[in-house]
C-alpha positions in Angstrom: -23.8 -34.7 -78.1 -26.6 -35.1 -75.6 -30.1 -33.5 -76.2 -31.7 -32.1 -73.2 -35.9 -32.3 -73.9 -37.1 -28.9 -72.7 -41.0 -28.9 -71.4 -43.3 -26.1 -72.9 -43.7 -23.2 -70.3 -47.2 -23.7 -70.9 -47.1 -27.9 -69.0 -44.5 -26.4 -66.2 -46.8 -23.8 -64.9 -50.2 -25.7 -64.6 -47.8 -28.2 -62.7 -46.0 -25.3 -60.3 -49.8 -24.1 -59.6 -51.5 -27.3 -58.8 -48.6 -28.5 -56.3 -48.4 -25.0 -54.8 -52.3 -25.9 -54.2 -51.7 -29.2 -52.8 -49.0 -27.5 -50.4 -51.3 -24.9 -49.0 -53.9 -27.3 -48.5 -52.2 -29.5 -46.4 -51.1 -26.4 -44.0 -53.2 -25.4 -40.7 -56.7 -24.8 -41.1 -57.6 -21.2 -40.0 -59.0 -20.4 -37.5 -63.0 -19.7 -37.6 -64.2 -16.3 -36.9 -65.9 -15.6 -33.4 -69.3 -14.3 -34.6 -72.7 -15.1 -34.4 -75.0 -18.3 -36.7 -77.3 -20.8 -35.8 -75.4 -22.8 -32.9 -75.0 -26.7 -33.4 -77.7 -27.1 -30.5 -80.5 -24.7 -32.2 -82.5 -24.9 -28.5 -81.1 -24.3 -25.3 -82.3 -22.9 -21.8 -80.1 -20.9 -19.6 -80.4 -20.5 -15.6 -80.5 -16.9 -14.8 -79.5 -15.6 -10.9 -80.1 -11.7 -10.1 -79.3 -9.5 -7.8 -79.3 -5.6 -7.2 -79.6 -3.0 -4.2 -80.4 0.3 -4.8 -79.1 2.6 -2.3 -81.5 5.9 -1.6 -80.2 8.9 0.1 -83.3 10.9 1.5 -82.6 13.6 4.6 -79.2 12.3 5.8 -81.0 8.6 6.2 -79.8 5.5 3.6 -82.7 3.6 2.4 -82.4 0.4 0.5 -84.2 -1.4 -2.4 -83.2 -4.8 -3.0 -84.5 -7.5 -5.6 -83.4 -10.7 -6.1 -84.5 -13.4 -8.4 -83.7 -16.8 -10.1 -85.2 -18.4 -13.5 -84.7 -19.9 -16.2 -85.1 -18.7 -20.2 -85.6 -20.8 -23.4 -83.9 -19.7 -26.2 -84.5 -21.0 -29.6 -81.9 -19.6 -32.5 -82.9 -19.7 -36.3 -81.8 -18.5 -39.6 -81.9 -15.0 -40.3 -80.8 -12.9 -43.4 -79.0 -10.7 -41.4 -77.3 -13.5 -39.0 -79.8 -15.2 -36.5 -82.6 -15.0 -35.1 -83.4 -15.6 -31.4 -86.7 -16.2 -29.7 -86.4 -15.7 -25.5 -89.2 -17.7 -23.4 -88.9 -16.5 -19.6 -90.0 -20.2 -18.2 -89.7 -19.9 -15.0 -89.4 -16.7 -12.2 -89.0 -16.6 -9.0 -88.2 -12.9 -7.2 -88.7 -10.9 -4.9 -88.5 -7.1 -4.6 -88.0 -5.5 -1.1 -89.0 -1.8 -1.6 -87.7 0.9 1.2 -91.2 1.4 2.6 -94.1 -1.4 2.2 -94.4 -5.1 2.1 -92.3 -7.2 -0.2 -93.3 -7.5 -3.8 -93.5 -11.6 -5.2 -92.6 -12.3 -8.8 -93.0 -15.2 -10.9 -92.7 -16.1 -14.7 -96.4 -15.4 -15.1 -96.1 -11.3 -14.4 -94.2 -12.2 -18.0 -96.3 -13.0 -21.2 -95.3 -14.0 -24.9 -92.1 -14.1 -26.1 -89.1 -11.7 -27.2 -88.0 -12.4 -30.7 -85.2 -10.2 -31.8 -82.6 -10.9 -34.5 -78.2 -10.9 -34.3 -75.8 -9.6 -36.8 -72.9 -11.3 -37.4 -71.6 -9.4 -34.2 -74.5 -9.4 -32.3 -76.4 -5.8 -33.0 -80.0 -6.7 -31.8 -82.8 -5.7 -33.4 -86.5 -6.6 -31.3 -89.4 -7.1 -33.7 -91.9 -8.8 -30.7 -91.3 -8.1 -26.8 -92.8 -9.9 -24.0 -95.7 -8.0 -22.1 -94.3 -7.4 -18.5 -96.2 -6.4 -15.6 -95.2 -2.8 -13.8 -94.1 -4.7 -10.7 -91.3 -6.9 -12.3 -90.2 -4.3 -15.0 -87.1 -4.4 -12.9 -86.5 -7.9 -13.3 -87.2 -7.9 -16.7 -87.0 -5.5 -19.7 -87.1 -7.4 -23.2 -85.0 -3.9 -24.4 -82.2 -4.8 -22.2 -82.2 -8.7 -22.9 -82.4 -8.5 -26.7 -79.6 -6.0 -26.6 -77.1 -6.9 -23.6 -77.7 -10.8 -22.6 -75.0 -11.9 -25.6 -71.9 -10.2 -25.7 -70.9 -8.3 -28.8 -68.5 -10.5 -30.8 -65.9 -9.3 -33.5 -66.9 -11.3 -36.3 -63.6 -12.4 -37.4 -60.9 -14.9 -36.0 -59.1 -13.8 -32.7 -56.0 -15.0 -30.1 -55.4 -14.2 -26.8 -54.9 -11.2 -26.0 -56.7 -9.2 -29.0 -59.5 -7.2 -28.0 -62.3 -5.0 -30.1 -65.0 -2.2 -29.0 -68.2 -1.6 -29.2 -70.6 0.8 -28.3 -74.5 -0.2 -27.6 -76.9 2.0 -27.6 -80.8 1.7 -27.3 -84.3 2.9 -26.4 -87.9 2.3 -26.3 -91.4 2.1 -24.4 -91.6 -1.0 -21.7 -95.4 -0.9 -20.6 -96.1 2.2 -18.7 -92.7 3.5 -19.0 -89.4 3.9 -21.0 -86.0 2.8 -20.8 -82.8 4.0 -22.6 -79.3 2.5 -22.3 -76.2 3.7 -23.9 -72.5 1.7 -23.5 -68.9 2.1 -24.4 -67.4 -1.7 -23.8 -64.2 -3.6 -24.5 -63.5 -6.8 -24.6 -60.5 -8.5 -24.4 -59.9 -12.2 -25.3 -58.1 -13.9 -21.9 -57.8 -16.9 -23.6 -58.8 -20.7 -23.5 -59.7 -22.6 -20.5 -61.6 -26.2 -20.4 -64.9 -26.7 -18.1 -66.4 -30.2 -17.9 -64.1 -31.2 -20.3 -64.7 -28.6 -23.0 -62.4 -25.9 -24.4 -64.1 -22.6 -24.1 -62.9 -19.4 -24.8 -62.8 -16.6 -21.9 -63.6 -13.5 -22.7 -63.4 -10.1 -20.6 -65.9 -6.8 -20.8 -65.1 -3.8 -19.3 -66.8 0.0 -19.6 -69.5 2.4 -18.8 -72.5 3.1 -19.4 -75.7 6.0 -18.9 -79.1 4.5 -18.1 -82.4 5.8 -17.3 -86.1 4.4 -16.8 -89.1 5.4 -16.2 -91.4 2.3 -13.8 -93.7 1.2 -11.0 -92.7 0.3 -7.8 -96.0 -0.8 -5.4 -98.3 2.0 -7.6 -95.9 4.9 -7.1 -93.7 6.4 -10.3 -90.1 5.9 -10.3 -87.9 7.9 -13.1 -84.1 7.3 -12.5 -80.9 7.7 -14.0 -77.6 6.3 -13.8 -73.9 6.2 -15.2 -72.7 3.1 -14.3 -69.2 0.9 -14.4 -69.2 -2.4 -16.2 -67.1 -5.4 -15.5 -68.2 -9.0 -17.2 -67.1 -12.0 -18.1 -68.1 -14.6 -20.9 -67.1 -18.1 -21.6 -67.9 -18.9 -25.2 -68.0 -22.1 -26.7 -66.2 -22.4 -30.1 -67.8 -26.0 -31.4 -71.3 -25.1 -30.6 -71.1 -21.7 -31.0 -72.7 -20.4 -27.7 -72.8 -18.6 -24.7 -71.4 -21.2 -22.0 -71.4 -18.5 -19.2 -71.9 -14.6 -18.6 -71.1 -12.8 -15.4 -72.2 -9.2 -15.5 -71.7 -6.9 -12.5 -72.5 -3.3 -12.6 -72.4 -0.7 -9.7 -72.5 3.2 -10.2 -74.8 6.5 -8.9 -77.4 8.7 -10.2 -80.2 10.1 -9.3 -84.2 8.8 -8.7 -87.5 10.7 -9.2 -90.3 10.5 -7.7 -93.7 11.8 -6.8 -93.4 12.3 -2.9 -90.1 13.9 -2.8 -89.9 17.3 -3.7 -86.3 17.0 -5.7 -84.6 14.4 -7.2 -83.2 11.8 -4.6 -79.1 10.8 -4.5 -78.8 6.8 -5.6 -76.1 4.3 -5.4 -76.6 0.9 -7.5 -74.9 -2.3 -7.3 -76.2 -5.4 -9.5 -75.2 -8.7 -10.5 -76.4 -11.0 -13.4 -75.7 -14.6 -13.9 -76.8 -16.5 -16.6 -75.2 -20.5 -17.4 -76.0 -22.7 -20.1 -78.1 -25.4 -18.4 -76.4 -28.8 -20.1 -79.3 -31.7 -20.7 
C-alpha cells in the first residue's frame, strides 16, 4: 500500500504567503498620488502674462481701467514638515496700468521687494510666513496673499483617472501695504486626462467656480475699495515625473461694485482678467 508523505500545515502556509507576495509584486505598480513634495527640479522660473479691464459705470458713461503686464518669478521649493515649502522671487516686471482719468502708470520688478515664502500641504493649503513689500501703484499686479494662495491649483492628494474630480474651497485675508484684501472660493476640478507637450505626458486638469473678492488700494494717490463676486474657469497641465506646474490658464470675469473718495456712492463695475503663467524649460 502506498504512503502519501503529508507536509505540516505549519511549512504549507509560510509557502502559500510568500508566493502570494511574489504574485502581487509582480502586478501593476499603483498609481502615485497627485499631491504636493519637493519637485525633481527643486528651482524653476515661470513666465507670467496678465491682463484685466475694469469696466466703471459713472452717470450713464463706461469708463475703463486696463493693466497689463509680463514677468517672470523664481520659485525655489524645499522640505517642509507640513509638505513644501516655496519661496517666490518676482525677477522681472514689466506693466503698465491705464487708469480712466490721468497718465499711464509704468511698473517694473523693482515697485516689488523681498521675497514671498509660504508653505503647501500635501494639497496645497498655503500658509505665508514672509510677503514681498509692494508699492501702492502695482498692488494690482501683485498681491503676495493671492499668489501664495491661488498661483498652484489645489490637488487631491491621492491617485486619480480621468474623469474624477474633487472640491475645494479657498479662503483668505490679510493687510497688503496701505490696504487689505480678502478672497473667498468654491472650485472644482476635474481631471480631463493626459495629453503630451514637447514630448512629455502631462496631466490636464480643469477649474471651475466662483468666488467673492474685495480690496482696499491706490490707484495714482486716490483710494480704491471694491468688491466683486466673480466666475472662474482655469486650466492646469501638471507634470507627473517632476511633479510641477507645466501650465496654468486662469480667466475670471464678474461685477461688483468700486468706492471711492470723489464719487458720492459706490460706482457699478464689470471685471474681466486673465493670468498666464508657463514653466520656462532651461
Amino acid at each position: 500500500m502506498e504512503h502519501r508523505r503529508r507536509v505540516p500545515l505549519r511549512v504549507v502556509w509560510p509557502f502559500v504567503a510568500i508566493t502570494a507576495s511574489l504574485v502581487a509584486s509582480c502586478g501593476p505598480p499603483s498609481p502615485p498620488a497627485l499631491a504636493y513634495a519637493v519637485p525633481s527640479t527643486p528651482e524653476v522660473r515661470y513666465e507670467i502674462a496678465d491682463t484685466a479691464v475694469v469696466h466703471v459705470s459713472v452717470m450713464g458713461q463706461n469708463l475703463e481701467l486696463r493693466q497689463a503686464g509680463v514677468g517672470s518669478y523664481a520659485v525655489a521649493f524645499g522640505t517642509s514638515d507640513v509638505g513644501v515649502s516655496v519661496s517666490l522671487t518676482v525677477e522681472d516686471l514689466a506693466a503698465t496700468i491705464h487708469p480712466p482719468m490721468g497718465e499711464p502708470l509704468m511698473i517694473d520688478e523693482g515697485d516689488v521687494r523681498g521675497d514671498l515664502v509660504f508653505t503647501l500641504d500635501r494639497r496645497g493649503g498655503a500658509t505665508v510666513s514672509s510677503s514681498p513689500r509692494v508699492e501702492d501703484n502695482a498692488m494690482g499686479m501683485v498681491s503676495g496673499l493671492s499668489l501664495a494662495h491661488t498661483f498652484f491649483p489645489r490637488l487631491p492628494g491621492r491617485a486619480v483617472a480621468a474623469g474624477d474630480a474633487w472640491v475645494d474651497t479657498v479662503s483668505f485675508e490679510g493687510r497688503e501695504g496701505s490696504g487689505g484684501r480678502s478672497e473667498t472660493w468654491a472650485l472644482r476640478h476635474t481631471v480631463v486626462g493626459d495629453t503630451v507637450v514637447a514630448g512629455r505626458p502631462l496631466l490636464a486638469i480643469s477649474v471651475t467656480g466662483t468666488g467673492d473678492t474685495a480690496n482696499d488700494l491706490v490707484v495714482s494717490g486716490m483710494s480704491v475699495s471694491q468688491a466683486s463676486t466673480l466666475d472662474l474657469v482655469a486650466h492646469v497641465l501638471w507634470d507627473y515625473q517632476r511633479g510641477l506646474m507645466i501650465e496654468s490658464v486662469r480667466t475670471v470675469s464678474g461685477t461688483g461694485t468700486a468706492s471711492v473718495s470723489i464719487a458720492p456712492a459706490p460706482l457699478p463695475v464689470r471685471i474681466e482678467a486673465t493670468q498666464r503663467a508657463r514653466l520656462q524649460e532651461r
